[in-house]
C-alpha positions in Angstrom: 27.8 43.3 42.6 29.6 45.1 44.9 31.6 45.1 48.3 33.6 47.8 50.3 37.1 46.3 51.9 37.9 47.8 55.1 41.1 49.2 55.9 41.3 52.2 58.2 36.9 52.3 58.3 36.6 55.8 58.3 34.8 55.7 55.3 32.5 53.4 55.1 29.4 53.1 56.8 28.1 50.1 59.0 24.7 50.1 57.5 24.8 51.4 54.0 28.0 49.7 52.7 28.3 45.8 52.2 31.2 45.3 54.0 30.0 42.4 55.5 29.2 39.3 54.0 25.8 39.0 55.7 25.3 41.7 53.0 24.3 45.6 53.7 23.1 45.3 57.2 20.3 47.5 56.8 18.3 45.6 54.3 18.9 42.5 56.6 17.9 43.7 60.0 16.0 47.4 58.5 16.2 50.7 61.0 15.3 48.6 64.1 18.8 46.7 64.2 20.6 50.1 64.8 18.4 50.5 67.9 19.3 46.8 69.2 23.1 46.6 68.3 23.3 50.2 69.7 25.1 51.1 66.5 24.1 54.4 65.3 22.5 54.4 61.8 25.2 57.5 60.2 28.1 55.1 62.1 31.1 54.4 60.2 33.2 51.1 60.3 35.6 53.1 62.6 33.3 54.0 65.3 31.6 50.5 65.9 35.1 48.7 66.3 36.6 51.7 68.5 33.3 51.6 70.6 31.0 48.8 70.1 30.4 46.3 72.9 28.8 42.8 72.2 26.2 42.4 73.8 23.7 38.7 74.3 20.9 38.6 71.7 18.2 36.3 70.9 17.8 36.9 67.3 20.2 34.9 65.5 20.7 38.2 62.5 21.9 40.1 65.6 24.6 37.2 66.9 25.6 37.0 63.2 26.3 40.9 62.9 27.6 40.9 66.6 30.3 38.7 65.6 31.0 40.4 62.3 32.4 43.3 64.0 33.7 41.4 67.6 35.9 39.8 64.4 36.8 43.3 62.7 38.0 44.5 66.2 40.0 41.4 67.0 41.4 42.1 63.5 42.1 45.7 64.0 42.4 48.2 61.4 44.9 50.1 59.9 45.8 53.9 57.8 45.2 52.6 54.8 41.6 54.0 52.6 39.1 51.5 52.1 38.7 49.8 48.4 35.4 49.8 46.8 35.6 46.3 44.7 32.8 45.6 41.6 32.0 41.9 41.4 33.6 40.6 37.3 31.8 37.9 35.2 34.3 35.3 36.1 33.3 35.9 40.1 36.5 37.6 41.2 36.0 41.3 43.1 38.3 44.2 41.7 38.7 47.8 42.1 38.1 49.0 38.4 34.4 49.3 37.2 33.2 47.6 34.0 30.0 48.9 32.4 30.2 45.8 30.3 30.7 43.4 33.1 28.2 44.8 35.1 25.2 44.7 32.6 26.4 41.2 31.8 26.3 40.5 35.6 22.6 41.7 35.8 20.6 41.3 32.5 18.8 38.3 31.6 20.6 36.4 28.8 18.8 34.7 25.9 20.0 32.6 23.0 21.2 35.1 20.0 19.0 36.1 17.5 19.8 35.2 13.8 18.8 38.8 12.6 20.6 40.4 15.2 23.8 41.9 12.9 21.0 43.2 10.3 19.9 45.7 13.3 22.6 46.3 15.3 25.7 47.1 12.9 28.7 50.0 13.4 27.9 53.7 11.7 23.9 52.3 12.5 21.9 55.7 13.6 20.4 54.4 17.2 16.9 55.9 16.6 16.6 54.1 13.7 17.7 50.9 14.6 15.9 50.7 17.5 12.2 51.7 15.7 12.9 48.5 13.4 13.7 46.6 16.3 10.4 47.1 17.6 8.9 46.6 14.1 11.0 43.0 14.1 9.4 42.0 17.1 6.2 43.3 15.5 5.7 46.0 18.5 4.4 48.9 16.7 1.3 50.4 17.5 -0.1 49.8 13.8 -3.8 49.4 13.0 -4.0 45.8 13.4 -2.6 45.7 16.4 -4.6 48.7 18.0 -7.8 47.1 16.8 -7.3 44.6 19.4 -7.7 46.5 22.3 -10.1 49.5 20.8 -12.4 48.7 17.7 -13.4 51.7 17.2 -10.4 52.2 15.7 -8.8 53.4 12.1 -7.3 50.1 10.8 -6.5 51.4 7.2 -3.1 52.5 6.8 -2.7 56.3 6.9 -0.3 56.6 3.5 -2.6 54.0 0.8 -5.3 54.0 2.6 -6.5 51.1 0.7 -5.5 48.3 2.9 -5.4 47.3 6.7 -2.4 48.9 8.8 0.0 46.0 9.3 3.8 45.7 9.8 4.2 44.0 6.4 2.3 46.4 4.6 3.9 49.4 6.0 7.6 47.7 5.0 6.7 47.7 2.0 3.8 46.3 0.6 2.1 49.7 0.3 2.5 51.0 -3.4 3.5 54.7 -1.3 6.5 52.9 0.9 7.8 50.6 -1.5 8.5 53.3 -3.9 9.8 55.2 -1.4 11.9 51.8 -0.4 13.1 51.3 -4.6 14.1 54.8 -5.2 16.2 54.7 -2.0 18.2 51.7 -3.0 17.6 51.4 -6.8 20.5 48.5 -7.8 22.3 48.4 -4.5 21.0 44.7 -4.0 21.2 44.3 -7.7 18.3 43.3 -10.5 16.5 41.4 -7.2 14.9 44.3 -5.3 13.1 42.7 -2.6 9.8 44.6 -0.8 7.8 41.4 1.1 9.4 42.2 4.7 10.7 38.6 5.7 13.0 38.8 2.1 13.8 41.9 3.1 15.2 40.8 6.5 16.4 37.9 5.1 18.8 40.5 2.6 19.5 42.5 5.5 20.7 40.1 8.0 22.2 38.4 5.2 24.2 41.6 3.5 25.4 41.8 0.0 28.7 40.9 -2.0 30.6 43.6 -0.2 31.4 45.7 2.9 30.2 48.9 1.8 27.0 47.5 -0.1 26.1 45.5 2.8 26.5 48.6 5.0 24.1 51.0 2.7 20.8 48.1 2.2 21.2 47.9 6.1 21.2 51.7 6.6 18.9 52.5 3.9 16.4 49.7 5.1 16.5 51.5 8.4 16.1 55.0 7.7 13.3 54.4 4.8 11.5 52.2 8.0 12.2 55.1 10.0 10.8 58.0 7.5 7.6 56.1 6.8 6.8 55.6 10.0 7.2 59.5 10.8 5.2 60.4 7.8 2.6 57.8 8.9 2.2 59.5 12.6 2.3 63.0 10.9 -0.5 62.4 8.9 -2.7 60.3 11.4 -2.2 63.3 13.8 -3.6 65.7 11.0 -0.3 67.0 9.5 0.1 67.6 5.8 1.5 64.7 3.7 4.5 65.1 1.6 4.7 63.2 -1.4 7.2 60.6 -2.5 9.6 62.5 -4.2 9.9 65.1 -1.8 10.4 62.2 1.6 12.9 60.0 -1.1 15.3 63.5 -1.7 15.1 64.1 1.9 16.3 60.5 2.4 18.8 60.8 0.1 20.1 64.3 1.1 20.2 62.2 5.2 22.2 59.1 4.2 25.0 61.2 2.3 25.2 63.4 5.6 25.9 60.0 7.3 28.2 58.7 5.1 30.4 62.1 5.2 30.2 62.0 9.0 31.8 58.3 8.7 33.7 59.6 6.3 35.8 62.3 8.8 35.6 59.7 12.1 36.5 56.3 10.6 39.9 56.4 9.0 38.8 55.7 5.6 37.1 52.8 6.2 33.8 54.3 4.3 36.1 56.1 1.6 34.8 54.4 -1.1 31.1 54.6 0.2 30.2 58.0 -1.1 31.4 56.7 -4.8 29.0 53.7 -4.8 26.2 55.7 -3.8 26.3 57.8 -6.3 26.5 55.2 -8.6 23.1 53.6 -8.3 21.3 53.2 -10.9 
């Protein structure tokens, strides 16, 4: 990932920088090869070619890290500051740093998911799409899931409480979140107003006939997700409940924020955004 290349030395150190191919030296040999190579552990590059003398070892790490440096000092060094390099996708070692290379360098990739775009989308609020990419991969601590590992516990969703807590009927079987759910969209997806929450994916990874109306079912499915869950936690934890009405104005009052704050940063791309909001039905 990444690799120091030694000029004048002075500022990289013999231990802690890989400078070396055998890697950093003091993960190889740990704080007992300073003692045998009679390299200090703070020494610099510098120092050990200026004053290091090979010495006979039996331990073939030692020979290996002997003849690193006899070949520095045979090499010689010059004015010049050393280069830090980061190691890029295609192999090659440069001096500028890539956030994106590196993370591609270290995660663990897996094949694409199909309902990737429905989630992860520009203008998306990060704190909602991340809660419904836990609910996707059906993550949330909801009654059905908590019942496995304590059976004492409530397994009657908190808002109805007339059925069993479980992902689908939270998004939105309940009668509580799918009115909630309506009222937020009315026609955006037109007379077919999906609730059953593999349709509703389906819609959302899918999108609409349009930019901007494909934008709104992904936000609004996010931030309705996002607001029953809250008000579910709320009341579990004692709270007062609100009713519908009041949550779906607070929705409403939240996603024309957004779409003004889009509105000033993106160059008119959600100009017309505002207008078909407004105009549901």
């Amino acid at each position: 990932m990444y690799r120091v290349e030694i000029n004048s030395g002075s500022t990289s150190f013999v231990w802690y920088e890989k400078w070396s191919p055998l890697g950093i030296l003091i993960e190889v040999t740990g704080e007992r090869g300073s003692m045998d190579l009679g390299i200090p552990i703070n020494a610099t590059v510098e120092w050990a070619v200026q004053r290091y003398r090979a010495r006979r070892h039996r331990v073939t790490t030692l020979q290996l890290i002997d003849q690193e440096v006899t070949d520095l000092q045979n090499k010689g060094l010059n004015q010049l500051e050393d280069v830090s390099l980061w190691k890029q996708e295609d192999g090659d070692f440069k001096e500028s740093f890539s956030t994106a290379q590196t993370w591609n360098l270290i995660r663990e990739k897996s094949q694409k998911v199909t309902w990737s775009k429905g989630l992860w989308f520009p203008g998306a609020t990060p704190k909602f799409s991340f809660l419904t990419w836990i609910a996707v991969h059906n993550r949330l601590a909801t009654g059905d899931r908590v019942l496995r590992w304590n059976p004492q516990a409530i397994s009657t969703f908190w808002l109805c409480k007339m059925a069993a807590e479980t992902r689908d009927h939270i998004f939105f079987e309940c009668s509580y979140s799918r009115e909630v759910w309506y009222e937020t969209i009315k026609d955006i997806a037109g007379v077919r107003r999906p609730y059953q929450w593999n349709s509703v994916i389906q819609d959302v990874v899918n999108g609409l006939n349009g930019r901007v109306k494909t934008f709104l079912l992904r936000y609004c499915f996010q931030v309705v997700a996002h607001a029953i869950w809250q008000e579910r936690n709320r009341r579990r934890v004692g709270e007062s409940s609100q009713p519908s009405s009041c949550l779906i104005a607070k929705l409403d009052k939240l996603i024309r924020n957004r779409i003004t704050s889009l509105r000033r940063r993106n160059g008119g791309k959600h100009e017309k955004t505002m207008e078909v909001w407004f105009s549901r039905s």
